[in-house]
Structure formats: structure tokens, C-alpha cells
Backbone bond lengths (Angstrom), bond angles and torsions (degrees), N, CA, C in turn:
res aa  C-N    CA-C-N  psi(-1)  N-CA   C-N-CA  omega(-1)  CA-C   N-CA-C  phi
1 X - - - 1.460 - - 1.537 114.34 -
2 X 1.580 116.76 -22.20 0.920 112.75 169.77 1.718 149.83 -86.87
3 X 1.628 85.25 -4.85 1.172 122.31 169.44 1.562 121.89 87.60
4 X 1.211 100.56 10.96 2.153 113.97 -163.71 1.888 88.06 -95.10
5 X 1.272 137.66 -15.87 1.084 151.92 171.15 1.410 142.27 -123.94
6 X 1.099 116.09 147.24 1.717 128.12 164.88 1.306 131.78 -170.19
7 X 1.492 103.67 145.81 1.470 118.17 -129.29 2.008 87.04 -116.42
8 X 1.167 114.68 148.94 1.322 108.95 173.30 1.605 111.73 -146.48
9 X 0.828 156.54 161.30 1.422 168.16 -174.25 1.535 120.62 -98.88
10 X 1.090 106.87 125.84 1.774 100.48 -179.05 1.571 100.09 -132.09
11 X 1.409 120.30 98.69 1.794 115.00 -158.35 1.823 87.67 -85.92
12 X 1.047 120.36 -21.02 1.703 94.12 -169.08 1.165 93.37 -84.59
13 X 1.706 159.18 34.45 0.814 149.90 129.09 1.715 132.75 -137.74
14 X 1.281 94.69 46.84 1.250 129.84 -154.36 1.874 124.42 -6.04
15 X 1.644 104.01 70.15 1.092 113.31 -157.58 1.908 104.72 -116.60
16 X 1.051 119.12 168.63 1.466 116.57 156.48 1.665 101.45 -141.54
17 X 1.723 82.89 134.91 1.671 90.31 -162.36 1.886 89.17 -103.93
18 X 1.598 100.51 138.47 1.136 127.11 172.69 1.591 120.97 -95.67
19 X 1.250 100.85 107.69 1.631 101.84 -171.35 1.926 109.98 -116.68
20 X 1.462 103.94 143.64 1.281 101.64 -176.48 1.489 88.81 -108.36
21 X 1.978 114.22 142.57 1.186 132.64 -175.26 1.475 126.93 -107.19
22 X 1.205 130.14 74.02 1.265 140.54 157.28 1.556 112.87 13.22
23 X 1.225 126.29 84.40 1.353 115.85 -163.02 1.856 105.98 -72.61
24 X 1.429 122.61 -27.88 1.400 123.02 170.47 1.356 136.99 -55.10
25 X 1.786 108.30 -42.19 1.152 149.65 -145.82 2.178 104.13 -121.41
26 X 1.691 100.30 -49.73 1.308 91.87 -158.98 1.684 112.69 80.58
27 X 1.032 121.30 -1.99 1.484 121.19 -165.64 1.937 85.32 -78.91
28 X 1.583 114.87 148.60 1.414 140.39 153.19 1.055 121.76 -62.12
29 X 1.043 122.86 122.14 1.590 124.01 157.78 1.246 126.84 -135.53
30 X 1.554 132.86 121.12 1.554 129.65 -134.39 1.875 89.50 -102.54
31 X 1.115 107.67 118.96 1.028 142.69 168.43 1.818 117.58 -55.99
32 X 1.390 95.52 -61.93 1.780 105.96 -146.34 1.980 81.47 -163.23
33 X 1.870 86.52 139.45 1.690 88.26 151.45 1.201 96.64 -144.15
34 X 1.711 123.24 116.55 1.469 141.42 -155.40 1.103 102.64 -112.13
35 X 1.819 110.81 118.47 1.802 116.15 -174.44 1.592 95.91 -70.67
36 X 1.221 116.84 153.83 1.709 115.14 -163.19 2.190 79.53 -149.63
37 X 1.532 104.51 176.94 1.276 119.52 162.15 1.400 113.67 -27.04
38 X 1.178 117.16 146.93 1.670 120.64 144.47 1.374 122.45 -28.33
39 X 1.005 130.87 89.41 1.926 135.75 158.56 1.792 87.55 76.43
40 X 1.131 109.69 91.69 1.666 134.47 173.85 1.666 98.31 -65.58
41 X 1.229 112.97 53.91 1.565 108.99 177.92 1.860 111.22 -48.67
42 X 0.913 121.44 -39.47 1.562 130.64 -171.83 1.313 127.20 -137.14
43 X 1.222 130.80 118.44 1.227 123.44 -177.92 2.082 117.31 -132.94
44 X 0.511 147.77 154.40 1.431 149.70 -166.07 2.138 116.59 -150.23
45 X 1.318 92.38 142.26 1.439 88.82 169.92 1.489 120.76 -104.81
46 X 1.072 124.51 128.09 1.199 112.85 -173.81 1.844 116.52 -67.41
47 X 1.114 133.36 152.02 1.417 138.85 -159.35 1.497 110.58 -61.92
48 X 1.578 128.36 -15.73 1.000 146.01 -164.80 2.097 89.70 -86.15
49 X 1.151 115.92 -40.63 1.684 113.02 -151.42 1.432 111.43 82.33
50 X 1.357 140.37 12.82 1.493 141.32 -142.35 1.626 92.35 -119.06
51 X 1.261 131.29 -45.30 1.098 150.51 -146.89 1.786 105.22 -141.01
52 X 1.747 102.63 133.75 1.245 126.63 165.16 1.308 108.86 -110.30
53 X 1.789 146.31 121.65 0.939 150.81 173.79 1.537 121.25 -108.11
54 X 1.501 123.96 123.38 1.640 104.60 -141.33 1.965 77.09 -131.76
55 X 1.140 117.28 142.11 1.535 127.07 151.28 1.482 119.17 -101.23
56 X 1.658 113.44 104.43 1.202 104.83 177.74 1.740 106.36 -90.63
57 X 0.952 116.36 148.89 1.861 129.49 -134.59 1.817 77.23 -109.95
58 X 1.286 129.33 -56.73 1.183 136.43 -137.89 2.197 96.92 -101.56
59 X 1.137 86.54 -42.81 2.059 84.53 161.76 1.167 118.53 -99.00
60 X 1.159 128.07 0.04 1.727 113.19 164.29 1.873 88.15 81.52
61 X 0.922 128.84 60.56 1.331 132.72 -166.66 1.385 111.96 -144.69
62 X 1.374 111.03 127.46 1.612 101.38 160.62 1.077 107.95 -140.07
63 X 1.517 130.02 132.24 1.611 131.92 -168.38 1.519 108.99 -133.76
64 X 1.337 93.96 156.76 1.642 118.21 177.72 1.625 118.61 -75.65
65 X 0.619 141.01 120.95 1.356 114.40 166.29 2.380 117.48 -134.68
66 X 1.122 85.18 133.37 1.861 79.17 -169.07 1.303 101.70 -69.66
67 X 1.588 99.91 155.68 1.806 99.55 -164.17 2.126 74.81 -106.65
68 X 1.259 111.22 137.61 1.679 112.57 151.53 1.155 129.39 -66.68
69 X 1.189 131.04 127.06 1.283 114.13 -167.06 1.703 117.93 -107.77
70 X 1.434 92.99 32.70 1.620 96.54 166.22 1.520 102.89 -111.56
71 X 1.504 118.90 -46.52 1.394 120.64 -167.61 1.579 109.18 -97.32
72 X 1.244 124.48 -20.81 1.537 118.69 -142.29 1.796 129.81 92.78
73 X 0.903 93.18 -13.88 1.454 90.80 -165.98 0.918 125.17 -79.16
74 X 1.518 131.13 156.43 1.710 119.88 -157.25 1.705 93.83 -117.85
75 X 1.507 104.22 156.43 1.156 104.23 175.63 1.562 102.27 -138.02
76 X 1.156 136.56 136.89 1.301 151.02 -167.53 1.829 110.52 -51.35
77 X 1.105 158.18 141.07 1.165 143.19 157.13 1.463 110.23 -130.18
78 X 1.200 109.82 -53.24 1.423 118.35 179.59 1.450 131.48 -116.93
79 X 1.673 124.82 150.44 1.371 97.49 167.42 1.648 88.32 -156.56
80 X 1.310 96.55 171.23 1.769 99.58 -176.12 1.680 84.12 -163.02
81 X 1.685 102.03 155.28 1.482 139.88 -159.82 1.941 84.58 -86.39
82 X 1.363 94.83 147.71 1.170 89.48 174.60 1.570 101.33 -139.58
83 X 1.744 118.94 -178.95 1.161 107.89 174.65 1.558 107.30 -89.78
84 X 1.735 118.58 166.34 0.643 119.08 -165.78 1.685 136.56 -58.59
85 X 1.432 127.80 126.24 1.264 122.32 -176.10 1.636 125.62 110.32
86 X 1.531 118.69 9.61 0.940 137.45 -139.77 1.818 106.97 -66.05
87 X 1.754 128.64 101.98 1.218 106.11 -148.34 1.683 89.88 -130.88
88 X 1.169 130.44 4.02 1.602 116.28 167.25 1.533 112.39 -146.47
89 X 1.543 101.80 152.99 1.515 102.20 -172.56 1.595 75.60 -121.85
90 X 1.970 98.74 164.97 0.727 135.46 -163.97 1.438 127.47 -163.73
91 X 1.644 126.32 95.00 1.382 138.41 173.28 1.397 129.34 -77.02
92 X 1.102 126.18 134.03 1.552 128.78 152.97 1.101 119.62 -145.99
93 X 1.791 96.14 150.20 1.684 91.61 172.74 2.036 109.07 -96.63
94 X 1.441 84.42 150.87 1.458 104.77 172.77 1.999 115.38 -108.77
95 X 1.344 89.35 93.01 1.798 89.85 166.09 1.548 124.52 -87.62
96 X 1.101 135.91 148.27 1.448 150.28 -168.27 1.991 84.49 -91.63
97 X 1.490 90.42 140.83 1.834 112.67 171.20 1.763 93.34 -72.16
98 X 1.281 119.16 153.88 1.391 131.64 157.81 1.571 108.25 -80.98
């Protein structure tokens, strides 16, 4: 969200590639390639930048993972069984009424 990164999916080798973004240029620079679920069909950031949320399509998996906020890099935290086929993630934020 902050724009110093981007993250992309490579399911035939079930990776998410971590790229640092040239804020002058826009030019890529690959960071990290993070083994994630079986075939990372979907992944989402949560609105915070705090959190990478990945659906692996091929393990019935969907995991957490913390984004660093110096490099990009994700680190695993959570994961839970899912039903079968698991193919889109999906964020929102929830604010409290005053």
C-alpha cells in the first residue's frame, strides 16, 4: 500500500516474489522468492500493509504472512485448512461509528 513494494505469484513453483520498487525509476528489484502454499492462486494485502494473505488453491490452505517493513519480506504466521479449491482473497477494513 505503500508503494516501496510488490509482490507477485508464481503458482508453478509455488513462490511469492518480493520486489523492491525504485520510487524514481519504477525499476524492479527482486528482493525475496518466498515458498508459500501449493499454486498461490490468490493473494491480497491487507489495508494496513502489515499483512500478506495468500490462498494456496492446490493445499486447501490459506496463510498469513507479516510483510517487514524494512525489506518486504514475508514471514509466515498463520495458516488454516480450507475447503476445497481455495481461489480468492479478500480484505476490508472495519471502522467503529463514533
Amino acid at each position: 500500500p505503500d508503494g516501496r513494494f510488490a509482490y507477485a505469484s508464481v503458482r508453478t513453483t509455488n513462490v511469492i516474489g518480493v520486489f523492491r520498487i525504485d520510487p524514481a525509476s519504477g525499476r524492479l528489484t527482486r528482493v525475496a522468492l518466498v515458498d508459500v502454499e501449493g499454486s498461490p492462486r490468490s493473494f491480497a494485502l491487507d489495508p494496513s500493509g502489515r499483512f500478506l494473505i495468500c490462498a494456496g488453491q492446490s493445499d486447501n490452505v490459506v496463510a498469513v504472512y507479516a510483510i517487514d517493513r524494512e525489506d518486504g519480506n514475508l514471514t509466515r504466521t498463520q495458516s488454516i485448512s480450507m475447503p476445497e479449491n481455495p481461489s480468492w482473497v479478500e480484505t476490508l477494513s472495519v471502522r467503529n461509528k463514533p
